[in-house]
N, C-alpha and C positions, 0 to 999 in steps of 0.2 A: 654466246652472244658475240664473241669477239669476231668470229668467222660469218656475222651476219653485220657486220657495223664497221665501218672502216669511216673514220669522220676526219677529214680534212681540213682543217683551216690555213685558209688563206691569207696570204701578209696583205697588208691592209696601212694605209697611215694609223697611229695611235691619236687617239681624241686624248686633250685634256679629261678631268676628274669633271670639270664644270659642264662641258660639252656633252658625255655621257650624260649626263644627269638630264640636259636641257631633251635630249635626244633619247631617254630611255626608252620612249614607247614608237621609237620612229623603224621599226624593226617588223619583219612581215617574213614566215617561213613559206616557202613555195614547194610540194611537194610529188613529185611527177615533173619532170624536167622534159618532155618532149617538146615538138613544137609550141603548143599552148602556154606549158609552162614557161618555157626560154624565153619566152615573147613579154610576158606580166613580171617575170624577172630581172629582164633587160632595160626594160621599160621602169621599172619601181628602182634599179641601180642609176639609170639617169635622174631621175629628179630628186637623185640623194637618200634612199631610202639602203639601209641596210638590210642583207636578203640571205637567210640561211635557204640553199635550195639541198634541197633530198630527193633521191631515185633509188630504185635501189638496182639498176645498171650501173653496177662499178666505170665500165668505160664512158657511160654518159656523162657520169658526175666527174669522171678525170676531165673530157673533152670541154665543160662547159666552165668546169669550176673556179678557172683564172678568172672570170666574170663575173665572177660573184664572191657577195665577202667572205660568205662561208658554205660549205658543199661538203654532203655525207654522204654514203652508198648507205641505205638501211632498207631495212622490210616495214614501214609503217602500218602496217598491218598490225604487227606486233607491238602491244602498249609498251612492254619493258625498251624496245629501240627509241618511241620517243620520247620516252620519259630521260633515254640517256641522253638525248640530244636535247633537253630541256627547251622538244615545243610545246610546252603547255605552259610555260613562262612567256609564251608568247600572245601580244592581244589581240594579232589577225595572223592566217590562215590559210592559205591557198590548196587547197586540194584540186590539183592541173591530170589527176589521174580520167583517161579516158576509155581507156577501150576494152579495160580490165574493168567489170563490173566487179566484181566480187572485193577486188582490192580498194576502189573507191569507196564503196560502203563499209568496208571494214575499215579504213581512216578513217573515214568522217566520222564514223563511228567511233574510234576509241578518242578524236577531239573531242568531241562532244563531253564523253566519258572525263577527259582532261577538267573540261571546263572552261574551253578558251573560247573567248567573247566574241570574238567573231569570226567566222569563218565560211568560207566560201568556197563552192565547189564546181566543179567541171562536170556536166551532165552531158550524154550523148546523145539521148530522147529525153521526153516529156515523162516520159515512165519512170526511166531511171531518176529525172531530177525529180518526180513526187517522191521514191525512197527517199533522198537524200534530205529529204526536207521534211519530211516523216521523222527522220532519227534525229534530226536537229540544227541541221546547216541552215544558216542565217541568209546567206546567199546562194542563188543557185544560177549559174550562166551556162546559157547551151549557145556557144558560140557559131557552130557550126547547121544548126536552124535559125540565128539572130543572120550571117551574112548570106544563108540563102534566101529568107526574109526580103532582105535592104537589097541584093542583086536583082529577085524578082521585081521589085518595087523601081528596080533603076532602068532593066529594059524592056520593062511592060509601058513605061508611062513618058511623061518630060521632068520628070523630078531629077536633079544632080546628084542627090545623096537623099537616102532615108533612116531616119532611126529611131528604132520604136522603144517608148520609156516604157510601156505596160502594156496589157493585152490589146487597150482601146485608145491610146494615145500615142502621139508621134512628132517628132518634128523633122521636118524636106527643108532642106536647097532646090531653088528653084528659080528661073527666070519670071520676071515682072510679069504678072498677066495686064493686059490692058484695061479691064478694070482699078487698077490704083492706080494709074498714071492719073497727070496732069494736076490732081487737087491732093491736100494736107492727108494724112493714113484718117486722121481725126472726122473727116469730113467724107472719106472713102464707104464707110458702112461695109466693111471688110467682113467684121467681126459680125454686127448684126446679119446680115444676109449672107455669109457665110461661114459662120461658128468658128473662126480662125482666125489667130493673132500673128498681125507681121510683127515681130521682135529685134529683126535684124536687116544689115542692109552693105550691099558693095556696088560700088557705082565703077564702072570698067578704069583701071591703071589703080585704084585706091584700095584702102584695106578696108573692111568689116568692124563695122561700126554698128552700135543701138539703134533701133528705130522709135520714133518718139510721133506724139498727136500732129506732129507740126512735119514732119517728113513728106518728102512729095517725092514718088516712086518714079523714075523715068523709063522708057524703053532701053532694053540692054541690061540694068541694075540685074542683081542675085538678088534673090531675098533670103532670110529663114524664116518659115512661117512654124507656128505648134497649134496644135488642135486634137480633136478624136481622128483615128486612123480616116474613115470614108470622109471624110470632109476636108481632113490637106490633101485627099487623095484626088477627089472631084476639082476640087481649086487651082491644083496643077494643071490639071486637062485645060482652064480657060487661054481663053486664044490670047496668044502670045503679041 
């Protein structure tokens, strides 16, 4: 074991006894540290979350580990390495393993096995994320068909951003179409004759703000609108 586990902890300010306690479940192991990972790592270390990440590339976990609060070289494959790095004490999950099938499913698998409550995994295909969610992973992200997804959607059409919550729904950035101009969203019949709710609103030099019955859309505004995928998708298309 000792020649498959080399776990590093990194210096770290020391929390109060009060602090730990208030923060005990604020804690999320990342495990696969390539790009996907570093990025849900990096990103969960900014908004304060504490991040054991695991690879089991000795040189990655050196490279990356000053970043993180805590960083092990292990084979997560192996139950006995995570049970020594006590991620099954932990109540989410990251499984960032991608292009190793074999190793992906044998994590998520032995979490599962652990019993830890939430856990989410890195899929490469639709294939791979039905195993993963077959043996038990709670979440499943295919990152890598979500932004060619959102890229298709951005230069096939006039939407600014898209992004799909489920198979059949979504919400676009988009410029005002000239149907909501001039009168209250309330009075617009957006929703009725187009099955889509504007929610949001940016009026050019100002920030993004709610949209309410009483909003009145001008030429130039952003909107965000949500709805089923083919209907923000049609609603984009109207003339600008």
């Amino acid at each position: 074991m000792a020649d498959r586990l080399n776990f590093l902890r990194m210096r770290r300010p020391r929390r109060s006894a009060a602090d730990r306690r208030t923060r005990r479940d604020s804690r999320v192991a990342v495990i696969g540290l390539g790009r996907f990972g570093q990025s849900v790592a990096g990103e969960l270390i900014r908004r304060g979350w504490d991040v054991l990440g695991v690879d089991a590339d000795p040189g990655l976990v050196q490279k990356v580990g000053d970043e993180l609060t805590h960083a092990a070289a292990a084979d997560c494959t192996d139950p006995a390495a995570l049970a020594q790095l006590g991620v099954g004490e932990f109540s989410r999950v990251v499984v960032g393993i991608g292009t190793d099938l074999e190793a992906s499913i044998l994590t998520t698998s032995n979490l599962v096995d652990a019993a830890v409550p939430h856990i989410w995994a890195r899929a490469t295909t639709r294939q791979h994320g039905q195993i993963l969610e077959r043996i038990g992973a709670h979440h499943v992200v295919l990152p890598e068909h979500d932004m060619g997804e959102r890229v298709a959607h951005l230069v096939t059409g006039r939407m600014l951003d898209f992004i799909a919550f489920d198979s059949d729904y979504a919400l676009i950035k988009t410029l005002a179409p000239k149907v909501v101009g001039a009168v209250p969203l309330g009075e617009s019949r957006v929703r009725s004759t187009y099955g889509v709710t504007v929610v949001g609103i940016k009026r050019p030099g100002a920030d993004f703000t709610h949209a309410t019955a009483e909003t009145v859309v001008h030429p130039g505004d952003v909107i965000i609108v949500t709805g089923k995928t083919r209907a923000v998708e049609t609603f984009a298309e109207l003339d600008q």
